[in-house]
PyMOL Python script that loads the backbone (N, CA, C, O; Angstrom):
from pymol import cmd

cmd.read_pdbstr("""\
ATOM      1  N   UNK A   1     -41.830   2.625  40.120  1.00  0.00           N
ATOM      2  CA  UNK A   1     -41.773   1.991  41.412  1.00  0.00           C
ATOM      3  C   UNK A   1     -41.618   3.085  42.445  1.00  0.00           C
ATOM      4  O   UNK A   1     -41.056   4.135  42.137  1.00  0.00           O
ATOM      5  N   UNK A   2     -42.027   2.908  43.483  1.00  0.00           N
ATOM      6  CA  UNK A   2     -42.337   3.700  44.765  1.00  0.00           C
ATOM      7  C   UNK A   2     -41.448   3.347  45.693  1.00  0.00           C
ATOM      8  O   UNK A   2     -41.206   2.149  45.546  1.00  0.00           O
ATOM      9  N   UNK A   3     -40.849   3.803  46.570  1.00  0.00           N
ATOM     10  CA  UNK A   3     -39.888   3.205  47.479  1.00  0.00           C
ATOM     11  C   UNK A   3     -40.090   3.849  48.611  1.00  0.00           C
ATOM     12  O   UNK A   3     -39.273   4.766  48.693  1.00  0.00           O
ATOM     13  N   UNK A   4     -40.986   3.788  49.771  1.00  0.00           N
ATOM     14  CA  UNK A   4     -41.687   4.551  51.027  1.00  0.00           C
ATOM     15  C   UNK A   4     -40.857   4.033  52.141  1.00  0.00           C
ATOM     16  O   UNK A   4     -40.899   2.827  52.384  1.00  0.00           O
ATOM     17  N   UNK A   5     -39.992   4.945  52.951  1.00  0.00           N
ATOM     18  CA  UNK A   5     -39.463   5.037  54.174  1.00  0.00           C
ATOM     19  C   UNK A   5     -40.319   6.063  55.305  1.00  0.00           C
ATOM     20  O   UNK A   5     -40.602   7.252  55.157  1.00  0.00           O
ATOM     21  N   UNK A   6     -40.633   5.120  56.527  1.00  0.00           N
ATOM     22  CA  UNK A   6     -41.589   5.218  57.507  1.00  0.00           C
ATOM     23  C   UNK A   6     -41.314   4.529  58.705  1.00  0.00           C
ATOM     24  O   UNK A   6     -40.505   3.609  58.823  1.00  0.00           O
ATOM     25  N   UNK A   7     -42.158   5.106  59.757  1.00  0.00           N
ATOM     26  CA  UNK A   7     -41.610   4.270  60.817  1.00  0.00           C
ATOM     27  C   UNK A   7     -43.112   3.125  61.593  1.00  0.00           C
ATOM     28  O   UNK A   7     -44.207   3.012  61.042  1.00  0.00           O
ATOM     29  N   UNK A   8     -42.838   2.640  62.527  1.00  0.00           N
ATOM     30  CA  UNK A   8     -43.673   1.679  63.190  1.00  0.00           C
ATOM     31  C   UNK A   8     -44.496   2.339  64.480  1.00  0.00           C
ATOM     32  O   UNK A   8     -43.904   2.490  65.549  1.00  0.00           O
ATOM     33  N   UNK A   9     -45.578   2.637  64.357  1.00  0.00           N
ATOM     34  CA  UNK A   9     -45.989   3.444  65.677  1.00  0.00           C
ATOM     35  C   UNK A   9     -46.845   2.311  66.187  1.00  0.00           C
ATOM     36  O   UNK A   9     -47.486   1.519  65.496  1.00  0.00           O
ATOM     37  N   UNK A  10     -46.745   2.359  67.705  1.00  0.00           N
ATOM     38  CA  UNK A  10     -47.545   1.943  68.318  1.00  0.00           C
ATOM     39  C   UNK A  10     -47.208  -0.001  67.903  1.00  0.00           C
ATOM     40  O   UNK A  10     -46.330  -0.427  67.153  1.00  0.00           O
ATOM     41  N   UNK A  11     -48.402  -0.953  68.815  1.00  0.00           N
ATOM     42  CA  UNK A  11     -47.218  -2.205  68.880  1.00  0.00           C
ATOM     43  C   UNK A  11     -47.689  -2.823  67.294  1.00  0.00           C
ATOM     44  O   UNK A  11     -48.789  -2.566  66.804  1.00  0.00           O
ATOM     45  N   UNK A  12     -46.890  -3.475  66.771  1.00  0.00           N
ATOM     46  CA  UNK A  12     -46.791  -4.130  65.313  1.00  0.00           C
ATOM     47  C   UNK A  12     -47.462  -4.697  65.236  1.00  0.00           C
ATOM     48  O   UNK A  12     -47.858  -5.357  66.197  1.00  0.00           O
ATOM     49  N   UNK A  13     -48.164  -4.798  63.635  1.00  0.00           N
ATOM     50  CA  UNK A  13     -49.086  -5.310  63.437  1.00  0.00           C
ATOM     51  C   UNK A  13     -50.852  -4.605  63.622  1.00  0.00           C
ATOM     52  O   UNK A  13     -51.792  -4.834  62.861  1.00  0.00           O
ATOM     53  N   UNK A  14     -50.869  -3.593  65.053  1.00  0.00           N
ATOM     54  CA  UNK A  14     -52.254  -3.238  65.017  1.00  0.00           C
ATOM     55  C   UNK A  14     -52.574  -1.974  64.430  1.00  0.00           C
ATOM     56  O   UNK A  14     -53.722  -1.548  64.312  1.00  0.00           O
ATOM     57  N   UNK A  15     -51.303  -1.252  63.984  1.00  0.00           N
ATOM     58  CA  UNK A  15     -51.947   0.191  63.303  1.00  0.00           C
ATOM     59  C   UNK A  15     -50.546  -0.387  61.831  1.00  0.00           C
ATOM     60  O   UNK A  15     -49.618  -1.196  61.854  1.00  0.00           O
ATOM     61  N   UNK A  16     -51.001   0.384  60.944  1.00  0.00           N
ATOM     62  CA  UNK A  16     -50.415   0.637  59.842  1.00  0.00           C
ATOM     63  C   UNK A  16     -49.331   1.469  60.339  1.00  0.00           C
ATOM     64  O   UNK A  16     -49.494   2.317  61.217  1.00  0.00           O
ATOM     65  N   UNK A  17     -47.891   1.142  59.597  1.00  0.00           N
ATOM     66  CA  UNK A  17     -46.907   2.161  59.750  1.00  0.00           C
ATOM     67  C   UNK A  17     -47.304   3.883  59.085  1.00  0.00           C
ATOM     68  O   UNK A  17     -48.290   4.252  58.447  1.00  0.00           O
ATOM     69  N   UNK A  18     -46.410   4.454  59.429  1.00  0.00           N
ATOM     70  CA  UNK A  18     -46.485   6.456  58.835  1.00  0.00           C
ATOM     71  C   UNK A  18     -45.270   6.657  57.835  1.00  0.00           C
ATOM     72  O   UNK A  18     -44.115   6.955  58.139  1.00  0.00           O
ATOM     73  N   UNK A  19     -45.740   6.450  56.702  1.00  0.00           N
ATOM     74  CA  UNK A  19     -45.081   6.682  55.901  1.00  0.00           C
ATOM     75  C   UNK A  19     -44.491   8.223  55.789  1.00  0.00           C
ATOM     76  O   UNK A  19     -45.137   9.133  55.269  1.00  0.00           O
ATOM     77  N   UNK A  20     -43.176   8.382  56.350  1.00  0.00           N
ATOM     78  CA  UNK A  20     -42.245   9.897  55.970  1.00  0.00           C
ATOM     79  C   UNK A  20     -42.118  10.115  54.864  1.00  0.00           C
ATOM     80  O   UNK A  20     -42.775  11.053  54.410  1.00  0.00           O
ATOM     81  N   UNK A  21     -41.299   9.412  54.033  1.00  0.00           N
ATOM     82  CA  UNK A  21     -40.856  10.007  52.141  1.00  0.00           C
ATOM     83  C   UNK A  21     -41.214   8.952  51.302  1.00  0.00           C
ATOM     84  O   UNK A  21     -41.252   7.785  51.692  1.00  0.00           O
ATOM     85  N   UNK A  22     -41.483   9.316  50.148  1.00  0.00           N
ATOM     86  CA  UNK A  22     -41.983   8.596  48.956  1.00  0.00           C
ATOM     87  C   UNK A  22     -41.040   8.931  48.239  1.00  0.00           C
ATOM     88  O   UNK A  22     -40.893  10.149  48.135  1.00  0.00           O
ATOM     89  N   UNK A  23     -40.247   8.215  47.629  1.00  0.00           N
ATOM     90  CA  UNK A  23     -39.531   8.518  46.396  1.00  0.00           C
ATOM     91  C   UNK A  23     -39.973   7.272  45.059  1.00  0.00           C
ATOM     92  O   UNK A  23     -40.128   6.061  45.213  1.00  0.00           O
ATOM     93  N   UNK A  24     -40.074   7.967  43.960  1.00  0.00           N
ATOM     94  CA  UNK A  24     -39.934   7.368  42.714  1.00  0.00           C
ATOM     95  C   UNK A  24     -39.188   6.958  41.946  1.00  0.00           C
ATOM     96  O   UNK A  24     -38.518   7.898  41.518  1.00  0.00           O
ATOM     97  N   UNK A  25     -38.896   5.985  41.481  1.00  0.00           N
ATOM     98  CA  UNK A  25     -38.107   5.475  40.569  1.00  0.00           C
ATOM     99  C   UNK A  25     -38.327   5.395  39.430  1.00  0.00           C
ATOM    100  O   UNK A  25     -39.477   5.052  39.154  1.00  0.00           O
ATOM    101  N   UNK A  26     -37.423   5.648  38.329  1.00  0.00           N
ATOM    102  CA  UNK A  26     -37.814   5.870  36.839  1.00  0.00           C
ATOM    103  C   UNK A  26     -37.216   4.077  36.752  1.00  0.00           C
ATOM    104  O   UNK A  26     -36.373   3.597  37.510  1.00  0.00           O
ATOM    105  N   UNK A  27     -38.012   3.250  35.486  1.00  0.00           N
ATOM    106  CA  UNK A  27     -38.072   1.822  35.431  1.00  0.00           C
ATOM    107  C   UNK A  27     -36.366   1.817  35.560  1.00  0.00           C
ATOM    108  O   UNK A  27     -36.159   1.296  36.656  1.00  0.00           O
ATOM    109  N   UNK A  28     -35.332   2.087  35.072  1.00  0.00           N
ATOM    110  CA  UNK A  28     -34.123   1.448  34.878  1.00  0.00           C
ATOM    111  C   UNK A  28     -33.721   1.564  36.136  1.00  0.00           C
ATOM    112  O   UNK A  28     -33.200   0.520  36.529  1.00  0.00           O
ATOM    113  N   UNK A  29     -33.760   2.681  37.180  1.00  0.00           N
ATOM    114  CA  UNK A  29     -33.440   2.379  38.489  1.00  0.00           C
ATOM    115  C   UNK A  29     -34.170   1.450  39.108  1.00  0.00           C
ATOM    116  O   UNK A  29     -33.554   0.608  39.761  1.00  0.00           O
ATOM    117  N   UNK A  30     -35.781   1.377  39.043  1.00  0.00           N
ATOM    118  CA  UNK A  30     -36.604   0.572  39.486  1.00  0.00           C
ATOM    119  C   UNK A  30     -36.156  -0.838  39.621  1.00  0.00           C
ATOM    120  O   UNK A  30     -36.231  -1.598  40.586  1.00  0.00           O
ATOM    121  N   UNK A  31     -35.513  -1.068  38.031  1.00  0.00           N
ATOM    122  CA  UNK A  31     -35.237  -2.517  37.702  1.00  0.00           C
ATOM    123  C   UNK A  31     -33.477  -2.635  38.639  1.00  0.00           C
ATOM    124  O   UNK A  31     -33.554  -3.313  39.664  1.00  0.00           O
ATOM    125  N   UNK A  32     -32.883  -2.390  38.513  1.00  0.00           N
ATOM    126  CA  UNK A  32     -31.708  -2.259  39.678  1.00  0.00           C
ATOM    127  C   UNK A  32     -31.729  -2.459  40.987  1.00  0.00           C
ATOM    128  O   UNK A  32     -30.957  -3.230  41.557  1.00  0.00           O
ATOM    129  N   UNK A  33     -32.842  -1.604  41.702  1.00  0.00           N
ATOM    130  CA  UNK A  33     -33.684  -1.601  42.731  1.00  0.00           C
ATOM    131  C   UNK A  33     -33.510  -3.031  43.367  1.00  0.00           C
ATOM    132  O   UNK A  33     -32.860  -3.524  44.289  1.00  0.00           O
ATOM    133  N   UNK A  34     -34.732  -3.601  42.082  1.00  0.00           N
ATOM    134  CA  UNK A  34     -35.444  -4.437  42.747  1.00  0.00           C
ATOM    135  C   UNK A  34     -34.127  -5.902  42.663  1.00  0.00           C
ATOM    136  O   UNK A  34     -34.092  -6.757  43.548  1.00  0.00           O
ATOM    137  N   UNK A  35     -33.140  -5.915  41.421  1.00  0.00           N
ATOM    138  CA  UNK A  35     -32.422  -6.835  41.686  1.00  0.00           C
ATOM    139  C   UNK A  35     -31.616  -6.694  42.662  1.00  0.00           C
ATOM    140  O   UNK A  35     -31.134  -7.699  43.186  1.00  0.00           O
ATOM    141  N   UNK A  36     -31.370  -5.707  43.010  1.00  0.00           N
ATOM    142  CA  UNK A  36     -30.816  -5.820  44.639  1.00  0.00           C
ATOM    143  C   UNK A  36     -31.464  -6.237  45.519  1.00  0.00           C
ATOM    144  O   UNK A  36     -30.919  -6.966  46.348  1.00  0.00           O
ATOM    145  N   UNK A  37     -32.681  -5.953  45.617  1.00  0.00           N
ATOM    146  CA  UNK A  37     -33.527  -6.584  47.102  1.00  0.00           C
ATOM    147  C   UNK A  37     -33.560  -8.033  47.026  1.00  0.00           C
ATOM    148  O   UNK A  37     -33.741  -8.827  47.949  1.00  0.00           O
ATOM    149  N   UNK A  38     -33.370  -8.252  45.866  1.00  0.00           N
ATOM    150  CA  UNK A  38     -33.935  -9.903  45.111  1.00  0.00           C
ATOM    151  C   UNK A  38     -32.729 -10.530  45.733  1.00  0.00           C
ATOM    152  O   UNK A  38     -32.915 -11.326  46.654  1.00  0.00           O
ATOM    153  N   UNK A  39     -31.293 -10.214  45.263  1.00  0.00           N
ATOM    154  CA  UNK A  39     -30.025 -10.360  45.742  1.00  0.00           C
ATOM    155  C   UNK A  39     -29.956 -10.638  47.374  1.00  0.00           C
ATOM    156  O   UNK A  39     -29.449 -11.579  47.984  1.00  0.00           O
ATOM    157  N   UNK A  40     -30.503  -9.723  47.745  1.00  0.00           N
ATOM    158  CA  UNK A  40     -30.744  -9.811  49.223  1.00  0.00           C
ATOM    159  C   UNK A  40     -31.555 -10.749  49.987  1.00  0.00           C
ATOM    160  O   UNK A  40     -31.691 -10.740  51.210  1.00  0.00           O
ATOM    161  N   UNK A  41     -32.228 -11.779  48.932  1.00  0.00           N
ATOM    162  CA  UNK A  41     -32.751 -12.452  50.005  1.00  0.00           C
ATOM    163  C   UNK A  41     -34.471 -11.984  50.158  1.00  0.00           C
ATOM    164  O   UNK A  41     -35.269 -12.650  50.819  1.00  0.00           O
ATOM    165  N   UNK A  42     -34.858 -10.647  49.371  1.00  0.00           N
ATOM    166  CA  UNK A  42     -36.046 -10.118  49.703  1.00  0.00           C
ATOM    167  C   UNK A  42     -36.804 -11.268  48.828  1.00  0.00           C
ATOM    168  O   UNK A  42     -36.186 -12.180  48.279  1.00  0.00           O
ATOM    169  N   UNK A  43     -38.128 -11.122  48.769  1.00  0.00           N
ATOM    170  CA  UNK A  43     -39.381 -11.277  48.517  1.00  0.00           C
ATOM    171  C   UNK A  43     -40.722 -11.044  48.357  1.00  0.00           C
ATOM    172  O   UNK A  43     -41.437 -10.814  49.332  1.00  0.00           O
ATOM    173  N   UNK A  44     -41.148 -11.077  47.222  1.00  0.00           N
ATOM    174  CA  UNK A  44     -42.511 -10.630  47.084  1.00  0.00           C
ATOM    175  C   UNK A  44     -43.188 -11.110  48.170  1.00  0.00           C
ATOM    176  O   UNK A  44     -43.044 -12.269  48.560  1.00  0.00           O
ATOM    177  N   UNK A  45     -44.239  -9.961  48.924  1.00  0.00           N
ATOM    178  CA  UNK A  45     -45.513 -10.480  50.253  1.00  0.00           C
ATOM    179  C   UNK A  45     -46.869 -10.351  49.687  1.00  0.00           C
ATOM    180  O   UNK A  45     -47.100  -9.751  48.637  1.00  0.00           O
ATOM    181  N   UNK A  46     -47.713 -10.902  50.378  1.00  0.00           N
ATOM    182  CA  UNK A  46     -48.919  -9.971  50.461  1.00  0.00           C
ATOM    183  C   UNK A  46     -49.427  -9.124  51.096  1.00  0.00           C
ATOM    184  O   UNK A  46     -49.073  -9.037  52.272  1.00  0.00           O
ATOM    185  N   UNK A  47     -50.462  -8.160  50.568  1.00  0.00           N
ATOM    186  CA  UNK A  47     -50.445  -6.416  51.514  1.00  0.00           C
ATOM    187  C   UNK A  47     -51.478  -7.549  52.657  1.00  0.00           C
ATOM    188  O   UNK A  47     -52.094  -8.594  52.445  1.00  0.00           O
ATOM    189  N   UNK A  48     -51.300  -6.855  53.658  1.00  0.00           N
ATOM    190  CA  UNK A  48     -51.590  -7.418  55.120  1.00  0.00           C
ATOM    191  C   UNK A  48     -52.332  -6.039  56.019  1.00  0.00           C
ATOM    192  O   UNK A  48     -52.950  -6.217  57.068  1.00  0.00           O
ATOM    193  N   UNK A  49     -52.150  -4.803  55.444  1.00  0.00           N
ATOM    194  CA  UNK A  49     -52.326  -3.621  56.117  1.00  0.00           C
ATOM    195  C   UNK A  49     -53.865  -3.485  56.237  1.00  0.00           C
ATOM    196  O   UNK A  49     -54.441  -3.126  57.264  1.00  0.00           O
ATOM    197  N   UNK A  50     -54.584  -3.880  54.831  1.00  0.00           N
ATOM    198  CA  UNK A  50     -56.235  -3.943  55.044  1.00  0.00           C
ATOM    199  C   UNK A  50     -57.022  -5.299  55.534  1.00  0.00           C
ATOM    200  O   UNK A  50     -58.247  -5.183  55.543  1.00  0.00           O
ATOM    201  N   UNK A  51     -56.628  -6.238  55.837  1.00  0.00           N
ATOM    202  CA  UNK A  51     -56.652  -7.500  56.286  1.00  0.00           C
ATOM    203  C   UNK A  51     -58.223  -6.917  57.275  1.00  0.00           C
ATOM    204  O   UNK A  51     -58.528  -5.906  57.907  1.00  0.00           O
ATOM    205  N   UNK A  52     -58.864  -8.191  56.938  1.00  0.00           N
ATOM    206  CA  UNK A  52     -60.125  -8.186  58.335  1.00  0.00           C
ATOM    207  C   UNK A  52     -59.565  -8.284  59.488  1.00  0.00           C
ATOM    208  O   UNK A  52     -58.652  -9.051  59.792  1.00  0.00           O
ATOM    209  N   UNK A  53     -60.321  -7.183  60.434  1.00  0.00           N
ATOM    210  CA  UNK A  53     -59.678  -7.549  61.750  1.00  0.00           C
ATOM    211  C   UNK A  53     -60.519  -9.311  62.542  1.00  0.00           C
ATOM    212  O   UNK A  53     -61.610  -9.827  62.299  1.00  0.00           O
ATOM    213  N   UNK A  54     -59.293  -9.784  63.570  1.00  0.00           N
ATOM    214  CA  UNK A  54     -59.675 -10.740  64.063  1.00  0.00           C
ATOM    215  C   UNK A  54     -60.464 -10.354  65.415  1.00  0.00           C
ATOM    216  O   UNK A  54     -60.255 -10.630  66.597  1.00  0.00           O
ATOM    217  N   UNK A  55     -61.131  -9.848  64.971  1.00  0.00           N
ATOM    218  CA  UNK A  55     -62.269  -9.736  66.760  1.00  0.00           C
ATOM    219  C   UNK A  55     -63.647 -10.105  66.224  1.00  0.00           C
ATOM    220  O   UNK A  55     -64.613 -10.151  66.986  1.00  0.00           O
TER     221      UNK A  55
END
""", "prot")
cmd.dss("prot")
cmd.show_as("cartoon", "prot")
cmd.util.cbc("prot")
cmd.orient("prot")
């Protein structure tokens, strides 16, 4: 698992964020990881970043 911290340029939604650091997770952290986000309320999305544009 991949865990990418980045920021938001420009207004949301029309450019893709800039991903700063990539870090990796070996599966047993991975799996920890993710029951925390799960814990939290997170949720699986769908990627939205290559989406057709609406014009």
């Amino acid at each position: 698992m991949f865990v990418d911290t980045g920021k938001i340029v420009g207004v949301l939604g029309k450019e893709p964020p800039v991903i700063q650091k990539r870090e990796e997770l070996k599966i047993e952290k991975a799996r920890e990881e993710w029951k925390n986000l799960i814990s939290q309320s997170w949720s699986v999305t769908l990627e939205v970043l290559n989406k057709p544009s609406d014009n």
